[in-house]
N, C-alpha and C positions, 0 to 999 in steps of 0.2 A: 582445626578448621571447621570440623563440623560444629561446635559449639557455636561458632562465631557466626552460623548461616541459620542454627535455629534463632538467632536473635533477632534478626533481622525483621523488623514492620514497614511494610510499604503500602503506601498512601497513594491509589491511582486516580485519579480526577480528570475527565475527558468527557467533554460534547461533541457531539457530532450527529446530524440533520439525516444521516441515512449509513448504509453498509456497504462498506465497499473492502480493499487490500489491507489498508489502515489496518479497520477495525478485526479483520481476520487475521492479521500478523496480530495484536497484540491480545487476542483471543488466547492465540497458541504461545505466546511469550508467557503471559502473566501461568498460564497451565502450567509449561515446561519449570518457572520460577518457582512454583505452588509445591514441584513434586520436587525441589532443591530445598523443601524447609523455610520457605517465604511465606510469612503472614501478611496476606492482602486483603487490602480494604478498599472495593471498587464502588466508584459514584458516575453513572454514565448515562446518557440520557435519552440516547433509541430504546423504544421498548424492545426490539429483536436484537439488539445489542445485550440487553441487559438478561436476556434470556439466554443466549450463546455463553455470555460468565458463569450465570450460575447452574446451568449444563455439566459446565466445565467444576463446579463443586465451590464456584470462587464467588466469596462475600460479595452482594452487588445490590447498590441499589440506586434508584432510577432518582437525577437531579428534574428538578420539577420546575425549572429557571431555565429557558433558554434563552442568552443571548446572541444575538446574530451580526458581530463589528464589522463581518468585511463582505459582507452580503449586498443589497442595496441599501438605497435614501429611506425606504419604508423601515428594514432592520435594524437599521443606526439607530434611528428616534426611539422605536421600540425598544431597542435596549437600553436608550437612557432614560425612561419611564421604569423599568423594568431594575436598572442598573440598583437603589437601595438594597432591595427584597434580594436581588442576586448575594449581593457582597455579603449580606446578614447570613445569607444559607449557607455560603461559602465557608463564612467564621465561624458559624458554626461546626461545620464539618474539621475544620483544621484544629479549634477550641476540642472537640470530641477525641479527635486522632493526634493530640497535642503527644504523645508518647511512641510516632511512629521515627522510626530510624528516616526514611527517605520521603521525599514528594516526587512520583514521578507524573510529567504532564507531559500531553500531547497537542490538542489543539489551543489556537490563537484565544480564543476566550480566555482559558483559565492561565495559560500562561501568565493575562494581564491580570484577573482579579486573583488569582490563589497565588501566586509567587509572592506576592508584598505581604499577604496574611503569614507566610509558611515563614516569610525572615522575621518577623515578628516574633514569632516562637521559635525562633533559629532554627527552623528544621532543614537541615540540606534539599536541595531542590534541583531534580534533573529534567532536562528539555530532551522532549521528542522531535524533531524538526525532521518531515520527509523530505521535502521539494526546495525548491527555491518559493520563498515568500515575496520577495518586494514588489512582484506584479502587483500584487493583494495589496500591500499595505501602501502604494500608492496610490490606495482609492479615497475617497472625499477629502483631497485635496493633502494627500496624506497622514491624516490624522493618523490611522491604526499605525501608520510607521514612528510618531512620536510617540505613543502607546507602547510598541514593543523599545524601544531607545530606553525608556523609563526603567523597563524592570529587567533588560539584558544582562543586566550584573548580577542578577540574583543568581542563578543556577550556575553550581557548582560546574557541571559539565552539559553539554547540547549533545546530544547523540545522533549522528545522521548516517542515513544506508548507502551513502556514495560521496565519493568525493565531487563530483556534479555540484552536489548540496553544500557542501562544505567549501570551494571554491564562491558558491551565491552569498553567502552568510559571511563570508569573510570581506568579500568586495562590496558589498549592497548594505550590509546591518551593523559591519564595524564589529562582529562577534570574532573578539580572542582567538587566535588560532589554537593556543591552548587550552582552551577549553572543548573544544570539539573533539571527539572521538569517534571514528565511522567502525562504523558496526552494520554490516548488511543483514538487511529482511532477513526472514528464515519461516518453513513451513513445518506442523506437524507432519509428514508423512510418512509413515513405516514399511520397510519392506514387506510385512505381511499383505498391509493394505495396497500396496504396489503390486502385488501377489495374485489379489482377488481383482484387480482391476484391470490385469492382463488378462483375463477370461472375458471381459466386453469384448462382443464383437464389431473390429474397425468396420467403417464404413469406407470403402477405398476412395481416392480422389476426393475426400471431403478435406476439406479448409473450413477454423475454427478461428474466430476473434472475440475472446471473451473480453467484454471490458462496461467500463459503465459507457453508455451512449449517449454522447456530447459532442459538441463541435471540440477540436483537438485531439479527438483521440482517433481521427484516422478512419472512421468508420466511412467515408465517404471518396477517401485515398485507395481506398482498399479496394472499394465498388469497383473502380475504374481501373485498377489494377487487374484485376477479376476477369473484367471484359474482356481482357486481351489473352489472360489466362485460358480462358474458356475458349476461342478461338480456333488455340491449340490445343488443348483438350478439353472436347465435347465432353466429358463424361463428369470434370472436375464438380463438385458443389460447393456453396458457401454457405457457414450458418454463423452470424452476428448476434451475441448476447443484448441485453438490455433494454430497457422501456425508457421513453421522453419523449417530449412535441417533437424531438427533431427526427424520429422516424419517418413521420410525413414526407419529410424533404429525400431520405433517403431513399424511404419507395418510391417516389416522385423519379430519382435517377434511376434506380432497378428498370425502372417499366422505360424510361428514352433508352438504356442500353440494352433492351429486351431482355432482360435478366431472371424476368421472374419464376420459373422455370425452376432457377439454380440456384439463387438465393434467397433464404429462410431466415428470419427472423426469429429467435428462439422466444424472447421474452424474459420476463424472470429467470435467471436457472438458480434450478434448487441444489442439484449436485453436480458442481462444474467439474470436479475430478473426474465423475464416470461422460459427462460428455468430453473431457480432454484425452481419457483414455479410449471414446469410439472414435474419433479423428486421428488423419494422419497426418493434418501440418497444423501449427497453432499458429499466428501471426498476431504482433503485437504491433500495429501501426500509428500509437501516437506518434501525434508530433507538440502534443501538450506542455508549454513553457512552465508549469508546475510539478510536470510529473515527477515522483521522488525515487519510485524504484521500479514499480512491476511484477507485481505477486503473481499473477498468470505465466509470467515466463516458467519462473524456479518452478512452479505448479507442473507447466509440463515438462522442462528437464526432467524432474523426480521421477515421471512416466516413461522417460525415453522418447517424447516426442519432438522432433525438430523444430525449431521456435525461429521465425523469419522476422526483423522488424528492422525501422525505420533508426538510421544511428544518430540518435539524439540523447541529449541529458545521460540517465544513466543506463541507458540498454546497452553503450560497447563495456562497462565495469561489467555487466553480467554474460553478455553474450561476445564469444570470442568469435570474428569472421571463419569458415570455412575450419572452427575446431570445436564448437561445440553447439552453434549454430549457423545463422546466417545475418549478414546486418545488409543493409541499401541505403544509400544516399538519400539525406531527409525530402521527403515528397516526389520521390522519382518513381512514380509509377509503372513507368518501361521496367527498371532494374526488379521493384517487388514482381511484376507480372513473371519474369523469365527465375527470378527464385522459386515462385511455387511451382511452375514449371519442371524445373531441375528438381526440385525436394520430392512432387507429385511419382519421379519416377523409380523412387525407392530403390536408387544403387545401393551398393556395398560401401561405396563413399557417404552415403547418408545413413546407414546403420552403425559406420564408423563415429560419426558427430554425433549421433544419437547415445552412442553409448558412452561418448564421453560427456554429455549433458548429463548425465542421470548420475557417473559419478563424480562429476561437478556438484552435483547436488548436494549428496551425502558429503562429500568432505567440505564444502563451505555454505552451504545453506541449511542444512538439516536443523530444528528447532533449539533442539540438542548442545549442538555446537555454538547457536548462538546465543542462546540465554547463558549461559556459562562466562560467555563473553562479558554481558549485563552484571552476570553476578560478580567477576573482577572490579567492573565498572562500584558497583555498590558494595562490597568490603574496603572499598580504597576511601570512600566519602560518607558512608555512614556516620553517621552521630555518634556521638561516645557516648557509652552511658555508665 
């Protein structure tokens, strides 16, 4: 067996506009694969992305092509100005890497330009698919959905972190049930570093919503939620990750629910594991019809923090009601208010849940565990050589 894993060349190909779970899940995948004997050869197009790889000691270098298919009317044209110079950069990359065992791809772009290069050169080709898509590819009148129809047949196998996803792809995109494999997220996180991060000191009654800040992900569900929270305990705090125009709106509702006081606006965060470990409730309140998984949950499971969110898409696959967290009915504000409530008052019922998130963790999320999974995935469809 081990013979057959140093053999192994994988070809990673992914665009992506900024950093978010995504790109942090397959940081720590392509790592965990790296130290299994995987020769990787990464082409990715955030410059902080591309620095995160090669951190991590893994071949990387920055595509210089961005196209943008399922963005808006400005994106589309530009990318079909743009689209030769893409595809020539592309072929060449796959012409260079013409001797890898895999292709594995993640975003909608390269799905459509490097899948049809990669059967060219018959190279096996696996699909990343987080979320449900067809929202997406129902845009300019469907076009990107005859785009992916196009090249659905190529890969071997579509990998997705929840059956959520794999229910959307089978009903919406006509994708083989056979070909899908769910395989859930997974973080690097070590007990040691769980270890040092139990020495942050919590800050009590603080409430923590890391996520990126958009309409859909709840950050404005949560406010109001808050409000009522707060009510009944005056001491409760709120701190909300991320930066966009649409903070305006939110501070706008802070300051009508007089909130300002108690909730804080982090901005950036640079280390969300030491702000997840000074918190005592994380809450993940999308209600985002794309969302695929929820890297912040498993994030603070790993901590032993109890994770409260909205039960949509795939937060009940991760979070079990009253066993290893907490779920509420999608956009019910009364119900999240009276859970941070309960969570806030740190029973023995709640250090119960909490310790069975954490080893929820380790035995099905740990990085570990699931690249292992990947790596069955690719001795099963590699190339012969």
């Amino acid at each position: 067996m081990a013979e057959k894993i140093k053999k192994i060349k994988l070809l990673f190909v992914n665009q992506t506009l900024d950093i978010g779970g995504a790109e942090v899940f397959h940081t720590d995948l392509l790592s965990s694969l790296q130290k299994q004997h995987v020769d990787i050869r990464a082409y990715v197009s955030e410059p902080r992305y591309v620095n995160m790889l090669l951190e991590k000691k893994i071949q990387t270098q920055k595509i210089p092509v961005i196209l943008d298919i399922v963005g808006n009317w400005k994106g589309l044209f530009k990318a079909f100005l743009l689209f030769p110079a893409a595809f020539l950069y592309y072929w060449t990359i796959l012409a260079k890497n013409r001797n890898a065992d895999l292709v594995l791809l993640s975003s909608f772009t390269e799905k459509f330009l490097v899948s049809p290069i990669a059967f060219f050169y018959r190279l096996p080709v696996l699909w990343i698919e987080f979320g449900p898509v067809h929202p997406l590819l129902k845009k300019f009148f469907g076009l990107p959905n005859i785009f992916y129809k196009m090249v659905s047949f190529i890969p071997q196998k579509v990998i997705v972190p929840s059956l959520h996803t794999q229910k959307s792809l089978i009903e919406h995109q006509n994708v083989f049930a056979r070909k899908i494999v769910v395989i859930p997220c997974g973080r690097d996180i070590t007990a040691d570093q769980v270890r040092m991060l139990s020495q942050q000191k919590i800050v009590k009654n603080t409430i923590l919503c890391l996520s990126r800040m958009e309409k859909g992900k709840g950050q404005d569900l949560l406010i109001k939620a808050f409000s009522m929270t707060r009510k009944e305990n005056p001491n409760a705090m709120l701190q909300i990750s991320g930066m966009s125009s649409w903070q305006t709106e939110l501070s706008s509702l802070v300051k009508k629910l007089g909130l300002e006081d108690s909730v804080h606006f982090l901005g950036t965060v640079q280390d969300p594991l030491v702000c997840i470990a000074r918190s005592q409730v994380c809450v993940f309140p999308s209600v985002w019809e794309l969302e695929g998984f929820g890297l912040v949950m498993i994030e603070a499971m790993a901590l032993g923090k109890p994770v409260v969110a909205f039960k949509v898409g795939p937060t009940s696959e991760i979070i079990r009601d009253q066993e290893n967290g907490f779920l509420v009915e999608k956009e019910n504000v009364t119900q999240l208010a009276d859970k941070l409530l309960k969570v806030l008052k740190q029973t023995k019922e709640i250090q119960i849940i909490s310790a069975q998130a954490k080893n929820d963790f380790y035995h099905l999320f740990q990085i570990e565990k699931v690249s292992k999974k990947y790596m069955d995935i690719f001795l099963r469809i590699k190339r012969s050589t």
